[in-house]
MINU-210651 format. One record per residue (C-alpha): chain; x, y, z; residue in one letter. Coordinates in nm, 3 decimals, m for minus. Example, Ala and Ser with C-alpha at 12.3 -4.5 7.8 and 13.67 -1.06 7.14 Angstrom:
2
<site c="A" xx="1.230" yy="m0.450" zz="0.780" r="A"/>
<site c="A" xx="1.367" yy="m0.106" zz="0.714" r="S"/>
% end
This chain:
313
<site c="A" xx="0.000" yy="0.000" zz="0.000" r="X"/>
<site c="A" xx="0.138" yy="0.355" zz="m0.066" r="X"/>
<site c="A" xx="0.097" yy="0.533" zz="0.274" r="X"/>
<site c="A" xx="0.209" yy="0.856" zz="0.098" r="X"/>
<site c="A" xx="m0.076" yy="0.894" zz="m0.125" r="X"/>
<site c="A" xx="m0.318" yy="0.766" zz="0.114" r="X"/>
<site c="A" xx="m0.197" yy="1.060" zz="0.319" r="X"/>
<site c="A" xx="m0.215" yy="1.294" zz="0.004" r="X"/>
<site c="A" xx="m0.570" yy="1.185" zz="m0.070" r="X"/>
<site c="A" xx="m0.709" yy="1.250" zz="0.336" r="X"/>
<site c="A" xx="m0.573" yy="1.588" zz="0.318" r="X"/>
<site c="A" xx="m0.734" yy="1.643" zz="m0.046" r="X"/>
<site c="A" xx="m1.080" yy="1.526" zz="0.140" r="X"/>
<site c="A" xx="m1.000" yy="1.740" zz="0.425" r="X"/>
<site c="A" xx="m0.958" yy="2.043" zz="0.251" r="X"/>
<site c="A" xx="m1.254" yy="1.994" zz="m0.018" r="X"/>
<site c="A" xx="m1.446" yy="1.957" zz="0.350" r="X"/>
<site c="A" xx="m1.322" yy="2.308" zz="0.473" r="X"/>
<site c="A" xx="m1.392" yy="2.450" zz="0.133" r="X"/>
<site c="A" xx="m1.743" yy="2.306" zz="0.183" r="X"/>
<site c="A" xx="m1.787" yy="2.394" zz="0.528" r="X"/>
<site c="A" xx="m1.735" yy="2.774" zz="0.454" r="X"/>
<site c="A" xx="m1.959" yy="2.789" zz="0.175" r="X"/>
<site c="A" xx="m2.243" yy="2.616" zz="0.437" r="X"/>
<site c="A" xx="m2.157" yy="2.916" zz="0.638" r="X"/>
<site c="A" xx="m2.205" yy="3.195" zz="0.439" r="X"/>
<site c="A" xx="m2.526" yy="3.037" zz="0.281" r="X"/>
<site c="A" xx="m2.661" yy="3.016" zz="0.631" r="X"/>
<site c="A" xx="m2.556" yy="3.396" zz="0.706" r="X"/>
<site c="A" xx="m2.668" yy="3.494" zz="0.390" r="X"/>
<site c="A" xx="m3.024" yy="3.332" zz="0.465" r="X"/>
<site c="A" xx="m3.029" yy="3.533" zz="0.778" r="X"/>
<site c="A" xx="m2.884" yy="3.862" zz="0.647" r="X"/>
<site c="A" xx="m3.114" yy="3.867" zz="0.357" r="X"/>
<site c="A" xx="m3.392" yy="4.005" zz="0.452" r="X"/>
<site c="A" xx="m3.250" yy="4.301" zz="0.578" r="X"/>
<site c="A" xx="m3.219" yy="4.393" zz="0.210" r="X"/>
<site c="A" xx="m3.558" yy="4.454" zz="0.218" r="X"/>
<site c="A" xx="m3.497" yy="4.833" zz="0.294" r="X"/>
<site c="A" xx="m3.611" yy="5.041" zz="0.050" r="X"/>
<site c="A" xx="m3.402" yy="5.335" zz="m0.136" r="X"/>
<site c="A" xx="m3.468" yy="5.666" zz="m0.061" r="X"/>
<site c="A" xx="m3.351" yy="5.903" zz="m0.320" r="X"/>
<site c="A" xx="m3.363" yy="6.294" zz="m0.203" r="X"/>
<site c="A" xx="m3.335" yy="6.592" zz="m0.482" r="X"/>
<site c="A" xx="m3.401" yy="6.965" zz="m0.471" r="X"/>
<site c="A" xx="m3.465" yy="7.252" zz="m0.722" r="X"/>
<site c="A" xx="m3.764" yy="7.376" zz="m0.781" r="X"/>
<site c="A" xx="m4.179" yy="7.297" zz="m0.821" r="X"/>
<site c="A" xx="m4.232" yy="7.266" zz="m1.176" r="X"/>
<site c="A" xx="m4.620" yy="7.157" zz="m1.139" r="X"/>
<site c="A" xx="m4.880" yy="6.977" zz="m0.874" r="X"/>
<site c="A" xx="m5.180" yy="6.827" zz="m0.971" r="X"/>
<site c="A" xx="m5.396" yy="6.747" zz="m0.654" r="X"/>
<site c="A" xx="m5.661" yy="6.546" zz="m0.886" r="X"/>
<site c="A" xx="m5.374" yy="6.301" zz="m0.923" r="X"/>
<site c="A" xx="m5.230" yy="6.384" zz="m0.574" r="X"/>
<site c="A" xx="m4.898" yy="6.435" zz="m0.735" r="X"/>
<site c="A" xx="m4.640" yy="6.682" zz="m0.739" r="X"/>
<site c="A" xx="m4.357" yy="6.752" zz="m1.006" r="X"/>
<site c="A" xx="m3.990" yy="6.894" zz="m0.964" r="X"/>
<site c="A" xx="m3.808" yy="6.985" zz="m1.241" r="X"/>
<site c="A" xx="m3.458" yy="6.946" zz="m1.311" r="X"/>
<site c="A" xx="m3.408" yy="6.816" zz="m0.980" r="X"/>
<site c="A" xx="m3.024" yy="6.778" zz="m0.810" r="X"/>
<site c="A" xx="m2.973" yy="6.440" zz="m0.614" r="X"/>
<site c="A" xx="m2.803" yy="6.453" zz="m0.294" r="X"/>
<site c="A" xx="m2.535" yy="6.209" zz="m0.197" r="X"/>
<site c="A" xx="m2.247" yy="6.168" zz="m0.022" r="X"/>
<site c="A" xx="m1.902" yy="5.983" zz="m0.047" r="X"/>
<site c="A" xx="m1.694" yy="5.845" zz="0.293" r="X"/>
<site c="A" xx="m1.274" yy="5.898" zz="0.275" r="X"/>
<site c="A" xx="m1.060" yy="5.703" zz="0.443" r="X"/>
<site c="A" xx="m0.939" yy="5.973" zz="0.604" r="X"/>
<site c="A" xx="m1.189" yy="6.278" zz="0.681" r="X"/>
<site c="A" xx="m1.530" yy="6.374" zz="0.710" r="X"/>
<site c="A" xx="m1.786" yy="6.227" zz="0.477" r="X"/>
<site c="A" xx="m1.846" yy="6.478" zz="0.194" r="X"/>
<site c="A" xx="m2.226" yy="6.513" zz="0.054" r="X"/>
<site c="A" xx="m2.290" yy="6.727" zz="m0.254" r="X"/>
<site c="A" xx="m2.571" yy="6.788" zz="m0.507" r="X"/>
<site c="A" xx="m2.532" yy="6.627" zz="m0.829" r="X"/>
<site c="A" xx="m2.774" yy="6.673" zz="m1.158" r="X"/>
<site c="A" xx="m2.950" yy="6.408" zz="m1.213" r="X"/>
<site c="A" xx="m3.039" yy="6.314" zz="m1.572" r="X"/>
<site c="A" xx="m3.435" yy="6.322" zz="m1.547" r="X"/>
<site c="A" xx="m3.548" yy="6.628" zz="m1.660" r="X"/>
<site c="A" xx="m3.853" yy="6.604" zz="m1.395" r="X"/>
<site c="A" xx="m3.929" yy="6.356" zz="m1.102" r="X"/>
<site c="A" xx="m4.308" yy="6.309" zz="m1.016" r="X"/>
<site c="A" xx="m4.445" yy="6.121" zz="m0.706" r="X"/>
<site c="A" xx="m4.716" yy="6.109" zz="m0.520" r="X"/>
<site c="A" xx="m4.762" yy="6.392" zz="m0.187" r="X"/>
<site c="A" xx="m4.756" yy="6.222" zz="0.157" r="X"/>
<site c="A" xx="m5.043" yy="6.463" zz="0.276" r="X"/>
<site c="A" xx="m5.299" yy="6.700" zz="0.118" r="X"/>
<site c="A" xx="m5.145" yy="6.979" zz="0.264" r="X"/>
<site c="A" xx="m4.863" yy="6.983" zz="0.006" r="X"/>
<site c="A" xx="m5.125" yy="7.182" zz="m0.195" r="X"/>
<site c="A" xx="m5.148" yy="7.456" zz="0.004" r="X"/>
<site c="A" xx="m4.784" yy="7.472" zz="0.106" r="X"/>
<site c="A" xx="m4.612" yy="7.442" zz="m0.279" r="X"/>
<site c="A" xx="m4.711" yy="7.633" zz="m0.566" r="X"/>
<site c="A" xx="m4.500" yy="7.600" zz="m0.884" r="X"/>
<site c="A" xx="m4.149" yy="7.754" zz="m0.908" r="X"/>
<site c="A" xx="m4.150" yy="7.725" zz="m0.523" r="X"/>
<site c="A" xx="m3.776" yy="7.583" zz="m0.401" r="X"/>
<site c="A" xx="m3.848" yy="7.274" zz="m0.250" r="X"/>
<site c="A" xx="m3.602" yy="6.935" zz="m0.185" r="X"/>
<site c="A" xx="m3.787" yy="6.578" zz="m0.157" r="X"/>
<site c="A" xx="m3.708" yy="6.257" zz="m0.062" r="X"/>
<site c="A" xx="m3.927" yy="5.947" zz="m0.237" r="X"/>
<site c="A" xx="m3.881" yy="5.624" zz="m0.186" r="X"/>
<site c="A" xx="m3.821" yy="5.268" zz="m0.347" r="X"/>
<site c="A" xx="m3.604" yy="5.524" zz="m0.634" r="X"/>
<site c="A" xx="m3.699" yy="5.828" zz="m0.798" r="X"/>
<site c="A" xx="m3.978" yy="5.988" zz="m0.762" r="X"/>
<site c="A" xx="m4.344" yy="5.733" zz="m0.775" r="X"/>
<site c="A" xx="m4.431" yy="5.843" zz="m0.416" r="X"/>
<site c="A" xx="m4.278" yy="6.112" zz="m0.212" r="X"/>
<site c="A" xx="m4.233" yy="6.067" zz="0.212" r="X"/>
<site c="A" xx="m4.145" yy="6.391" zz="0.243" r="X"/>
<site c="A" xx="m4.150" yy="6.743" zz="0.088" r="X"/>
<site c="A" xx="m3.959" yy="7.036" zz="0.244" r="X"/>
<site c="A" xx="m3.975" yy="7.453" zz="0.149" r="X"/>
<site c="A" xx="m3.629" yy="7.561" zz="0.089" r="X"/>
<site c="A" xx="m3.474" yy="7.882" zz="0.207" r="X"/>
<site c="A" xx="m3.165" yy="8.019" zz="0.071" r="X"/>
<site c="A" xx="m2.970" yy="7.945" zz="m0.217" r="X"/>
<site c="A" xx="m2.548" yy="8.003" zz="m0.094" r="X"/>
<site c="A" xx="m2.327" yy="7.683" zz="m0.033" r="X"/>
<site c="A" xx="m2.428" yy="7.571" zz="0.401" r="X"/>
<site c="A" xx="m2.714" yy="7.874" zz="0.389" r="X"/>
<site c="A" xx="m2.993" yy="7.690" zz="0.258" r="X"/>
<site c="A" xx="m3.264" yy="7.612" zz="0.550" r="X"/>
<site c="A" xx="m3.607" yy="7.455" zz="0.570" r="X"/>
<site c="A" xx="m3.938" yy="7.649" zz="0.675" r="X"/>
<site c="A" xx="m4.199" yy="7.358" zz="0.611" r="X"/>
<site c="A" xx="m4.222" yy="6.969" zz="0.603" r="X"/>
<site c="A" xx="m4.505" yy="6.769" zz="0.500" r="X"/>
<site c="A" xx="m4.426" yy="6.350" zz="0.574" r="X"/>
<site c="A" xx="m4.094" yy="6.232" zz="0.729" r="X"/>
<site c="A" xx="m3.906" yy="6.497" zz="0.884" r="X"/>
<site c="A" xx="m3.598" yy="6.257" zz="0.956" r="X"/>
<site c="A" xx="m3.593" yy="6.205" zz="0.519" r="X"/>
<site c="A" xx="m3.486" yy="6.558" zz="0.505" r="X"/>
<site c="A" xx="m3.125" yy="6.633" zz="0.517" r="X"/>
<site c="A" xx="m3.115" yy="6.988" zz="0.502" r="X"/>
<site c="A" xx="m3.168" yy="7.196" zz="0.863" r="X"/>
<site c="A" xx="m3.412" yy="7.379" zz="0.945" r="X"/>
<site c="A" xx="m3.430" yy="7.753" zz="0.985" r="X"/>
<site c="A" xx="m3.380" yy="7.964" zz="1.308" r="X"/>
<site c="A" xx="m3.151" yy="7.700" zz="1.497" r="X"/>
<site c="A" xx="m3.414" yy="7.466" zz="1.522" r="X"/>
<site c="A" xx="m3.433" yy="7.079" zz="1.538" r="X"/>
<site c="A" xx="m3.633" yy="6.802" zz="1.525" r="X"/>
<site c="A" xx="m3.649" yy="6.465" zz="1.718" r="X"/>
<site c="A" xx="m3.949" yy="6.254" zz="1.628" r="X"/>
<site c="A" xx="m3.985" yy="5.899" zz="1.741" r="X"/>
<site c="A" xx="m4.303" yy="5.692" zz="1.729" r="X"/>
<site c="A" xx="m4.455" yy="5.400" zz="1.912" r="X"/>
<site c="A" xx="m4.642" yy="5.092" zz="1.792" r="X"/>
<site c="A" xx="m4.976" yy="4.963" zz="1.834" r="X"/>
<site c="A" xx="m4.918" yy="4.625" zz="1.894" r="X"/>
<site c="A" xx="m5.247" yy="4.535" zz="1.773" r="X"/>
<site c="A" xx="m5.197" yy="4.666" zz="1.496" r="X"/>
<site c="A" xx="m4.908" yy="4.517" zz="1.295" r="X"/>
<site c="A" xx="m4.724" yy="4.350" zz="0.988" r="X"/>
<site c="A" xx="m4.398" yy="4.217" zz="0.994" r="X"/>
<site c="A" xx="m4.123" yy="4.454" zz="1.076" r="X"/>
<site c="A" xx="m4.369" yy="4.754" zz="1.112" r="X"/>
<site c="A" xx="m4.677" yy="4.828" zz="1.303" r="X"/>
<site c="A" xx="m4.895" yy="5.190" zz="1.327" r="X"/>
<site c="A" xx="m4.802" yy="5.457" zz="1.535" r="X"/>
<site c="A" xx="m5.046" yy="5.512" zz="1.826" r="X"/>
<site c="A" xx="m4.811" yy="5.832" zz="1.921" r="X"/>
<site c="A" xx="m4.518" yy="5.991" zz="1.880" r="X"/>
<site c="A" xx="m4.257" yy="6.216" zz="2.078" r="X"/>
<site c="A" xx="m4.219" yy="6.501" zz="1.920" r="X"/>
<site c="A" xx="m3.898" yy="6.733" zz="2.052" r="X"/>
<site c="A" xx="m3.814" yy="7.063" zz="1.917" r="X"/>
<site c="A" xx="m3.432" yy="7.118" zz="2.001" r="X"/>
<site c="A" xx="m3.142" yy="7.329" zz="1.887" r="X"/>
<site c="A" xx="m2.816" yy="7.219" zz="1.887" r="X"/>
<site c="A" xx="m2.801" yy="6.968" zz="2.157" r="X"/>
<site c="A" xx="m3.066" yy="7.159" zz="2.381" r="X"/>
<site c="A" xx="m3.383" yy="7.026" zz="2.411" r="X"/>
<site c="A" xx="m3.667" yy="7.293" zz="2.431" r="X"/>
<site c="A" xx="m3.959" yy="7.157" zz="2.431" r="X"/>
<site c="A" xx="m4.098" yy="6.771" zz="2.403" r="X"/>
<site c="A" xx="m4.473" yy="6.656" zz="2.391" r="X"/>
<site c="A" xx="m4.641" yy="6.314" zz="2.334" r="X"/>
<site c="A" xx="m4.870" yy="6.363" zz="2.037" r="X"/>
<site c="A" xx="m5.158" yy="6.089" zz="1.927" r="X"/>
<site c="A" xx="m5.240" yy="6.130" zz="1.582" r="X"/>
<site c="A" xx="m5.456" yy="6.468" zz="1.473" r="X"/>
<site c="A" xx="m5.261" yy="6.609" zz="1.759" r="X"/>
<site c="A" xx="m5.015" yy="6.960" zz="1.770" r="X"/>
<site c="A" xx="m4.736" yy="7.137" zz="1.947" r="X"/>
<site c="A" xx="m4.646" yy="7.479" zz="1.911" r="X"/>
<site c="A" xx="m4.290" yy="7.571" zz="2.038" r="X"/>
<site c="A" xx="m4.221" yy="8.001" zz="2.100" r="X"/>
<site c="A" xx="m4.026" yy="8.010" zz="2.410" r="X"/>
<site c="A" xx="m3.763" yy="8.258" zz="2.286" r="X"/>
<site c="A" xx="m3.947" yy="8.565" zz="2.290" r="X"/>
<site c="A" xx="m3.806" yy="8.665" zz="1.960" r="X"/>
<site c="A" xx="m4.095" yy="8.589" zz="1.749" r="X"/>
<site c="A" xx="m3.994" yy="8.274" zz="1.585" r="X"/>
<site c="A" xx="m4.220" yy="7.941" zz="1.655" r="X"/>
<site c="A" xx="m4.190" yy="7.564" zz="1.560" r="X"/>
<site c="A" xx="m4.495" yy="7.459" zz="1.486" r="X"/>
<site c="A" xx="m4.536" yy="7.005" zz="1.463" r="X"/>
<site c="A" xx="m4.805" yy="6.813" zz="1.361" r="X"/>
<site c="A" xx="m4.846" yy="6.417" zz="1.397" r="X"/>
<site c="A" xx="m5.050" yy="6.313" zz="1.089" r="X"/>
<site c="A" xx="m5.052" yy="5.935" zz="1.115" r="X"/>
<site c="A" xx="m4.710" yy="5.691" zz="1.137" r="X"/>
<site c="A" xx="m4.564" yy="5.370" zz="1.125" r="X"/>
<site c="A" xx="m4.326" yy="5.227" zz="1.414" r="X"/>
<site c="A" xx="m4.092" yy="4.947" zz="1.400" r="X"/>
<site c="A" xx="m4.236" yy="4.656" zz="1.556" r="X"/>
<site c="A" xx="m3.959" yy="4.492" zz="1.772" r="X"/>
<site c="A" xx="m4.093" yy="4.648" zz="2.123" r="X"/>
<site c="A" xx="m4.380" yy="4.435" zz="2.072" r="X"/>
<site c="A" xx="m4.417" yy="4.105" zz="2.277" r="X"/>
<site c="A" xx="m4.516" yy="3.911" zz="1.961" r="X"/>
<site c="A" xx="m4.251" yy="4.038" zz="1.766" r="X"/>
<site c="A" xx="m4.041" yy="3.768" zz="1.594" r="X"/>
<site c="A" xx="m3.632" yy="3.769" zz="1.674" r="X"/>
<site c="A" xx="m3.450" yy="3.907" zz="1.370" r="X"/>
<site c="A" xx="m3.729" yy="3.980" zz="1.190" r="X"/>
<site c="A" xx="m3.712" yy="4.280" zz="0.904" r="X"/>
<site c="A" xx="m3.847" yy="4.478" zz="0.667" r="X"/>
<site c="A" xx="m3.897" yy="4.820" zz="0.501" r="X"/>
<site c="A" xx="m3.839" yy="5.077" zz="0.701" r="X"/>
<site c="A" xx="m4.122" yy="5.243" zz="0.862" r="X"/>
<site c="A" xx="m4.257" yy="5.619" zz="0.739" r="X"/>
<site c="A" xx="m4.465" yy="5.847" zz="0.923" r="X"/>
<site c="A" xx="m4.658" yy="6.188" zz="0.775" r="X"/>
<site c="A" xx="m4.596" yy="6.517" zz="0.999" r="X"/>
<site c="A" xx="m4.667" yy="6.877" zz="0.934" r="X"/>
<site c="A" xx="m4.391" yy="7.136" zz="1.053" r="X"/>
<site c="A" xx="m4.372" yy="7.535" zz="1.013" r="X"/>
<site c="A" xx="m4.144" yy="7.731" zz="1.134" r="X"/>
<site c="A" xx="m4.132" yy="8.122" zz="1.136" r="X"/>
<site c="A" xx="m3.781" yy="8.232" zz="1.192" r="X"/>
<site c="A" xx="m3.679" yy="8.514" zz="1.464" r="X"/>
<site c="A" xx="m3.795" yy="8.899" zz="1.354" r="X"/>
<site c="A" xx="m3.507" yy="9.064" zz="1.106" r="X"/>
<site c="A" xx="m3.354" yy="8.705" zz="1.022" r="X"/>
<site c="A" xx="m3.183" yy="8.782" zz="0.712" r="X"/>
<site c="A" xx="m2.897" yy="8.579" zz="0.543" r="X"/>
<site c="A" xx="m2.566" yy="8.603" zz="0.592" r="X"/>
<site c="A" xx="m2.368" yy="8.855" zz="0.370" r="X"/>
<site c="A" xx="m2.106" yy="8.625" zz="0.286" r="X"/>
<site c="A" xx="m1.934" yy="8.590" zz="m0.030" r="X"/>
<site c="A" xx="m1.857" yy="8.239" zz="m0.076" r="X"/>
<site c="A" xx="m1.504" yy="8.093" zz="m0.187" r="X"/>
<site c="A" xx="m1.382" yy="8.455" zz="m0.189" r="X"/>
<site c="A" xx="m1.425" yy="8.576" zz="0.166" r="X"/>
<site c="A" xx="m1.109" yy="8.721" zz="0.376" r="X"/>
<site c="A" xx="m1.068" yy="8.783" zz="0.688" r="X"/>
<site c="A" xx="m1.080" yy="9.163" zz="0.685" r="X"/>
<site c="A" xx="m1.414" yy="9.142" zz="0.513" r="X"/>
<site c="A" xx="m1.731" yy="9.218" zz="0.768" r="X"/>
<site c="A" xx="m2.062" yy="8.925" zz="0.735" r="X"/>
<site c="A" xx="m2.332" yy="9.082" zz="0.833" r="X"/>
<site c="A" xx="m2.683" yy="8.975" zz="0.987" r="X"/>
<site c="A" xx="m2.797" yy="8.688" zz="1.190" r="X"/>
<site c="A" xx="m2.543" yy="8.417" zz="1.230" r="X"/>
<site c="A" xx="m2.686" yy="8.061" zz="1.278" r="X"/>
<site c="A" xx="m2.557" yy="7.744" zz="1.415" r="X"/>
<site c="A" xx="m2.613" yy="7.415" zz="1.237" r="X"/>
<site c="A" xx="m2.860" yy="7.178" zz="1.377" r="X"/>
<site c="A" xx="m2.675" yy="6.912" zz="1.520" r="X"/>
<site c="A" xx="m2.932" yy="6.638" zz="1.378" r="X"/>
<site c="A" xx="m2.853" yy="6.679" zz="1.023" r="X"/>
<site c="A" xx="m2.512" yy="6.828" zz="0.807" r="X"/>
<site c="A" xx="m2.577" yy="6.985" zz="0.473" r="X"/>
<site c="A" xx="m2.299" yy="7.062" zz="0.260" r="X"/>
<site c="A" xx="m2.184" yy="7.329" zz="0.002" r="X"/>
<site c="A" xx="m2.382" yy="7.262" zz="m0.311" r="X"/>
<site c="A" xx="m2.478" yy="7.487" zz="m0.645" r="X"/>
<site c="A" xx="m2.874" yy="7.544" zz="m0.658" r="X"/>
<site c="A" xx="m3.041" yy="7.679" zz="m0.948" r="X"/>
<site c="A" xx="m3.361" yy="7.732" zz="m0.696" r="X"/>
<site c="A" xx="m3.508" yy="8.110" zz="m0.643" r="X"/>
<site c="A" xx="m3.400" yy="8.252" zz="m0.314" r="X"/>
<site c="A" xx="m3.768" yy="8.388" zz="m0.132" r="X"/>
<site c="A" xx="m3.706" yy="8.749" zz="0.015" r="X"/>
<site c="A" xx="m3.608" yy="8.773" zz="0.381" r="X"/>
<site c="A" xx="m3.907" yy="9.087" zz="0.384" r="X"/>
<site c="A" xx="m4.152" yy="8.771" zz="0.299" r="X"/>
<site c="A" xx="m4.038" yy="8.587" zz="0.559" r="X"/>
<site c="A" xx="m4.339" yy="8.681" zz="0.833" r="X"/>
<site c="A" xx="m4.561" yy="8.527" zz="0.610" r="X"/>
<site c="A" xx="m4.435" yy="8.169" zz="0.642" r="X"/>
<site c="A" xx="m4.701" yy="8.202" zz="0.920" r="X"/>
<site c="A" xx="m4.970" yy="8.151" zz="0.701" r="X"/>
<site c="A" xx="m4.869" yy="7.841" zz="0.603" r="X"/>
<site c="A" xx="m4.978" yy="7.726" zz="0.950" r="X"/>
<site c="A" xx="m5.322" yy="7.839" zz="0.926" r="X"/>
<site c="A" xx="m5.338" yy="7.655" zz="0.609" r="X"/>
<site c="A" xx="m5.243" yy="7.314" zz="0.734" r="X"/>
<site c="A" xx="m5.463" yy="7.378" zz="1.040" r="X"/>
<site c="A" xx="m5.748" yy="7.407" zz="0.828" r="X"/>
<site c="A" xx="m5.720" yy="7.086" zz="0.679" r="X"/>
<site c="A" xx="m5.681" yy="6.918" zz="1.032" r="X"/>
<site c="A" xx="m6.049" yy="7.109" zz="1.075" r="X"/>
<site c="A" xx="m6.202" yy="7.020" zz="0.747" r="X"/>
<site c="A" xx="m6.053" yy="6.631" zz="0.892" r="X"/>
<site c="A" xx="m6.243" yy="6.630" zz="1.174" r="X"/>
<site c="A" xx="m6.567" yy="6.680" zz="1.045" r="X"/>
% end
């Protein structure tokens, strides 16, 4: 008998059953990994309303930019606006209220999801067109889909709850969520709202106000005592309604970008970023709203309440 080969051949079986052992292994991780892949895309763009049609309960923004951002090895991610190659993007609104709020050639960035338009979670009213000066006044859907901050220093933290009775697979509806209006790392003010409810925030006494509306929601359903272990599935999305009227005189910065010294004076209201969310310099084609018009951002409020009335009948 040739021992020698006989030893050849067990370590040829021995390492055709490693090979197979590690493929058994990542087909077993890859069974339970999977279904995390079951998150959908979001996609967020800004530039401008080019047309809404409520009859259709969609909205349109033409040539939109698409916001993304890249991760160094060394350095802070980097997120910039790129154009896309769609001329227009249409989607459905997440709320009715997007009617009163937008009218077209309004500045606006949105965020839809499973790709590119088809269905909107969230549509925000820009403010501000210079690289890290471009703020939000109004959200209707997902506040958390919106990367740009909002205006006046202000934050948002929004998390829901689930109704356990209520539920399918990874998500379940929102009986409530807690709403807290921050800025910076401050909390100001924080509230428990069921749906149809509201929370108005003007504790500064300089005549701004955050205004927050819980629509309706989804929430994750893990907290729930019949959830399964390691279960997953699209993320959930919830519908809010958010104005904000900035403090009296807030005007933009006087700042000319990429050419600014130091012996040259900025002018006007300086604001801090949000901590929640980092925009970063970008080149907008969108219409810059006059800081005179500002006050009016108001109205929007009475708008949206109206059709929490008109609801309730």
């Amino acid at each position: 008998m040739n021992i020698t080969g006989l030893k050849v051949s067990r370590k040829q079986q021995m390492s055709r059953f490693s090979s197979f052992s590690v493929i058994g292994v990542l087909m077993l991780l890859c069974l339970f990994i999977g279904p995390a892949s079951a998150i959908l895309q979001e996609v967020t763009v800004k530039s401008t309303v080019s047309t809404i049609n409520p009859a259709k309960n969609s909205l349109t923004i033409g040539f939109p930019l698409q916001y993304g951002c890249s991760y160094p090895a060394s350095g802070p991610q980097v997120c910039t606006w790129t154009p896309m190659t769609d001329s227009s993007l249409s989607g459905t609104v997440p709320d009715q209220a997007a009617f009163i709020l937008f009218k077209a050639g309004d500045p606006i960035v949105g965020t839809s999801i499973g790709g590119a338009g088809g269905s909107w979670i969230a549509l925000a009213k820009l403010y501000g067109t210079r690289p890290n000066e471009e703020f939000i006044t109004d959200i209707v859907g997902e506040p958390s889909a919106i990367p740009t901050p909002l205006i006046g220093d202000y934050a948002l933290k929004v998390t829901t709850s689930p109704d356990c009775t209520q539920c399918s697979g990874a998500t379940c509806t929102a009986k409530s969520s807690d709403v807290a209006v921050m800025s910076g790392i401050q909390t100001l003010s924080e509230k428990v709202l069921l749906p149809g409810q509201n929370m108005v925030y003007n504790g500064r006494n300089d005549g701004s106000s955050v205004s927050v509306t819980f629509v309706k929601g989804e929430a994750v359903s893990g907290a729930c005592p019949q959830a399964q272990p390691g279960i997953s599935g699209v993320q959930p999305v919830s519908v809010y309604l958010v104005t904000i009227v900035p403090p009296i005189g807030y005007t933009q910065n006087n700042i000319r970008t990429a050419t600014t010294t130091s012996n040259e004076v900025q002018t006007s209201t300086t604001m801090a970023t949000p901590v929640l969310v980092t925009p970063q310099a970008s080149a907008t084609p969108v219409t810059t709203p006059k800081a005179a018009s500002l006050p009016f951002l108001a109205l929007s409020a009475f708008g949206i309440s109206g059709i929490l009335l008109m609801r309730k009948k």
